[in-house]
C-alpha positions as CSV (number, residue, x, y, z in Angstrom):
1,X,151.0,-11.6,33.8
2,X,147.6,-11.0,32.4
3,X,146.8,-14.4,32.3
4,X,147.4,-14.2,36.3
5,X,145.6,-11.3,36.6
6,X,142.5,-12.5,34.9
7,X,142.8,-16.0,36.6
8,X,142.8,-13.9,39.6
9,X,139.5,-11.9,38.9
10,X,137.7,-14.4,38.3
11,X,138.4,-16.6,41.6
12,X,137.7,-13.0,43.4
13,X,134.5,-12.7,41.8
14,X,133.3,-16.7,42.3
15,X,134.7,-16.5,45.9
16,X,132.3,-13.1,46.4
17,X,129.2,-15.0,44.8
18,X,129.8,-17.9,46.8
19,X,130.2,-15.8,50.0
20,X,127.1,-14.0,49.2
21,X,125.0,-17.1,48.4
22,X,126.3,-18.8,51.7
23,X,125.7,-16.0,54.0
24,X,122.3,-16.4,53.0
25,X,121.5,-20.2,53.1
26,X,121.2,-20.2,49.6
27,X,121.8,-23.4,47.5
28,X,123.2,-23.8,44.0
29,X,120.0,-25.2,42.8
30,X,118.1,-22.2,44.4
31,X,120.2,-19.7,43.1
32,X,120.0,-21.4,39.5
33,X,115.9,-21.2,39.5
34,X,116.2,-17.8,40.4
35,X,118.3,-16.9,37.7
36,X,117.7,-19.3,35.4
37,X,121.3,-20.2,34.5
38,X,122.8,-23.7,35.6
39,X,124.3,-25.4,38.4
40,X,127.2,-26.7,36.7
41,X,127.6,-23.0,35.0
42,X,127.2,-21.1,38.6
43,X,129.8,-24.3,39.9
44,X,132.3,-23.2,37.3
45,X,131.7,-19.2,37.9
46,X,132.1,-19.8,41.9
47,X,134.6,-21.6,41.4
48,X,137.0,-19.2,39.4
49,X,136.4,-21.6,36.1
50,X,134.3,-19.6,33.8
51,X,133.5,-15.9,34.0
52,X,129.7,-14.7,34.0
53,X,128.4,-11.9,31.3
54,X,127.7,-8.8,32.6
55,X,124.0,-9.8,32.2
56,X,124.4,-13.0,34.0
57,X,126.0,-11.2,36.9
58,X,123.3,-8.7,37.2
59,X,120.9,-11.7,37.4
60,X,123.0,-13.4,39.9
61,X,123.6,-9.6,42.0
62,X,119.5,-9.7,42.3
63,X,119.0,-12.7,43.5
64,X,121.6,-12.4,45.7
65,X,120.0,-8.8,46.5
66,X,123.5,-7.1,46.7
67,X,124.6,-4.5,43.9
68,X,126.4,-6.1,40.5
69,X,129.6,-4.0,41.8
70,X,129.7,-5.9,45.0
71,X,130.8,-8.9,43.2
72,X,133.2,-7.1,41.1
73,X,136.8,-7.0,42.7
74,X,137.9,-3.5,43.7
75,X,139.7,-1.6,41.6
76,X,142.7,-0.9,42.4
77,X,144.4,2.6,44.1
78,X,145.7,3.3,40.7
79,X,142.1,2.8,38.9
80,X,140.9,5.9,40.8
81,X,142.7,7.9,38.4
82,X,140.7,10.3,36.3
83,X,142.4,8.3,33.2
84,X,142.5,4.4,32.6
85,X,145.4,3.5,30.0
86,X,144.9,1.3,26.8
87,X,146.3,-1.9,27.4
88,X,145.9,-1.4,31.4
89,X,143.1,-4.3,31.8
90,X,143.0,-7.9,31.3
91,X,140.3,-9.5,28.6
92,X,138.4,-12.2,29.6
93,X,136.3,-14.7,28.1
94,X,132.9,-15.2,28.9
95,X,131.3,-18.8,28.9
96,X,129.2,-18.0,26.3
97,X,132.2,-17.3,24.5
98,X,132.4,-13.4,24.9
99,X,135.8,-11.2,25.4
100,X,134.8,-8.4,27.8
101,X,137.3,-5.8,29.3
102,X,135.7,-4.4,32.6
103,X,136.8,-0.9,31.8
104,X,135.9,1.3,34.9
105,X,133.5,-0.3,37.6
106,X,132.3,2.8,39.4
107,X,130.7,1.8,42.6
108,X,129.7,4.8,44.1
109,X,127.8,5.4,41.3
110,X,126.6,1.6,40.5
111,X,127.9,1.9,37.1
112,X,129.9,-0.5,35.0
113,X,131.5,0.3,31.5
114,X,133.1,-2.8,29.5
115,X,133.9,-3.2,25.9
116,X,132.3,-6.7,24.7
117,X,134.0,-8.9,21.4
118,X,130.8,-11.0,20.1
119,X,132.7,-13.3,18.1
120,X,130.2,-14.8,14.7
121,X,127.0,-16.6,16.2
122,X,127.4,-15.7,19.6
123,X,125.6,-13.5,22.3
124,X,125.2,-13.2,26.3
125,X,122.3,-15.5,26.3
126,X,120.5,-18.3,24.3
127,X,116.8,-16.4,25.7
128,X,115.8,-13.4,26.5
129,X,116.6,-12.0,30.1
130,X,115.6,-9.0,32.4
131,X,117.1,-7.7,35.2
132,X,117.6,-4.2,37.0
133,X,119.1,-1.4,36.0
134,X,119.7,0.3,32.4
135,X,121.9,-0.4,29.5
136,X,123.4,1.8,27.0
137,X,125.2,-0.3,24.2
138,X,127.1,1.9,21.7
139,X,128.4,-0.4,18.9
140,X,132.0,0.4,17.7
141,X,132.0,-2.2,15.0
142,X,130.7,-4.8,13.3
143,X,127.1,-5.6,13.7
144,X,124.9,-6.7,16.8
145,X,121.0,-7.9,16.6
146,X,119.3,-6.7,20.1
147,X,115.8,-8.2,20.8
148,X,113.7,-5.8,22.8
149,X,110.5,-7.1,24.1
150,X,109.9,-8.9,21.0
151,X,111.4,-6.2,19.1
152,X,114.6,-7.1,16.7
153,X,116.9,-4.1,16.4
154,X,119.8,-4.4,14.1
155,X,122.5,-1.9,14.8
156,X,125.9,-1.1,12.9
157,X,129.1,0.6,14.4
158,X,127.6,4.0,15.4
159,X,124.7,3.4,16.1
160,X,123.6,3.9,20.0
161,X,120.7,1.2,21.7
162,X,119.6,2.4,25.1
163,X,116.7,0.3,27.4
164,X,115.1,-0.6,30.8
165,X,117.1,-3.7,31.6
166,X,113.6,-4.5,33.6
167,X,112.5,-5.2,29.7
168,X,113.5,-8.9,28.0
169,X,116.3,-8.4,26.1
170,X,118.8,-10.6,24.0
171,X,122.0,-9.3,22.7
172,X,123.7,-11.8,19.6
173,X,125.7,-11.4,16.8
174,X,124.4,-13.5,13.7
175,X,127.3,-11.7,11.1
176,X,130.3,-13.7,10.3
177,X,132.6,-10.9,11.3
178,X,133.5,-10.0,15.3
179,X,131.6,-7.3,16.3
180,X,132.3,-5.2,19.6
181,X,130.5,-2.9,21.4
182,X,130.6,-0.1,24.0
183,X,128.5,-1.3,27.2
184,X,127.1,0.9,30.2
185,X,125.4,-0.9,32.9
186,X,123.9,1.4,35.4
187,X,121.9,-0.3,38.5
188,X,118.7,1.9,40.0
189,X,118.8,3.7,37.1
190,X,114.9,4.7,34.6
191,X,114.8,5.8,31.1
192,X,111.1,7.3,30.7
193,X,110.5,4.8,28.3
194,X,111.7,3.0,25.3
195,X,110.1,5.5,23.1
196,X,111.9,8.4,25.1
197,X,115.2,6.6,24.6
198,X,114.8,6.4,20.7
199,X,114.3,9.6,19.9
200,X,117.6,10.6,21.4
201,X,119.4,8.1,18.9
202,X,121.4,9.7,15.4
203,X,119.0,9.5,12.5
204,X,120.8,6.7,11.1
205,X,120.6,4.4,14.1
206,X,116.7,5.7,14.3
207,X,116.5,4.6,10.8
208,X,117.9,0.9,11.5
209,X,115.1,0.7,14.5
210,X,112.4,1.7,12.3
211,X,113.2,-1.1,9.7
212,X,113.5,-3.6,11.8
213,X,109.8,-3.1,12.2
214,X,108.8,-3.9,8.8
């Protein structure tokens, strides 16, 4: 049944992409240069095949110029409860190789909260990417390296990153352990600025920005 129900998902979410690109005379090839992700990877996501990270969907959502939750399948009548039950939502795998849960996708207020497993050597992209919107990554264990605008960031379960999505950023794993993390993606949202962000982190996750400098 949650095989089905992810299998669904994911032709829901190619078939919206595709509709999207279509309505507007876009090509394959021209939305691939304007997100910098390939053909034969945006072929396989259309198609119901593979299944994009949340940061690859917020790429394709801008150059599509429709909101990220427009290409997310509605939720359900029962989803609008004020409490989502463990073990309610499917898992699925990423082509890069990540298991995300889509937790809550709030449209109303263009917010989407997922849990991502980064299995060892893995990560939503190969470079770094910027797109709309904010992140807030919470790590709830394991280890995860974020690159900031040239800025590496290592971060241990507790520790809280938070960012302009506007600024280049690369999310990856390099620990030989799974790591997973807490993930809130929040389109037309500001931070004041990364400095502003940091100094609301816990000392220790402070701590793990500031040597990471060194």
């Amino acid at each position: 049944m949650a095989a089905e129900s992810t299998a669904q998902m994911l032709e829901l979410i190619g078939a919206k992409i595709r509709s999207a690109r279509t309505d507007q005379g876009m090509t394959l090839q021209t939305l691939g240069d304007s997100t910098n992700l390939t053909v034969s990877m945006l072929s396989l996501v259309e198609r119901g095949r593979a299944a994009p990270s949340i940061g690859s969907l917020i790429l394709i959502a801008n150059a599509l110029g429709v909101p990220m939750a427009e290409l997310v399948p509605s939720s359900p009548p029962e989803d609008q409860d004020v409490v989502v039950r463990a073990g309610s939502r499917s898992v699925v795998e990423s082509a890069e190789g990540l298991l995300r849960t889509i937790l809550r996708n709030d449209r109303t207020n263009g917010m989407l909260v997922s849990v991502t497993v980064y299995k060892p050597d893995t990560g939503a992209s190969s470079v770094p990417r910027a797109h709309g919107g904010i992140e807030h990554g919470y790590v709830l264990d394991g280890e995860l390296t974020v690159e900031l605008d040239g800025t590496v960031y290592r971060l241990q379960a507790g520790d809280l990153i938070s960012y302009n999505s506007t600024r280049a950023h690369r999310i990856w794993n390099y620990s030989r352990r799974d790591a997973k993390a807490l993930w809130f993606n929040v389109q037309g949202g500001n931070l004041l600025n990364g400095r502003a962000a940091a100094q609301r982190q816990p000392r220790r996750a402070k701590a793990a920005s500031r040597s990471t400098r060194g």
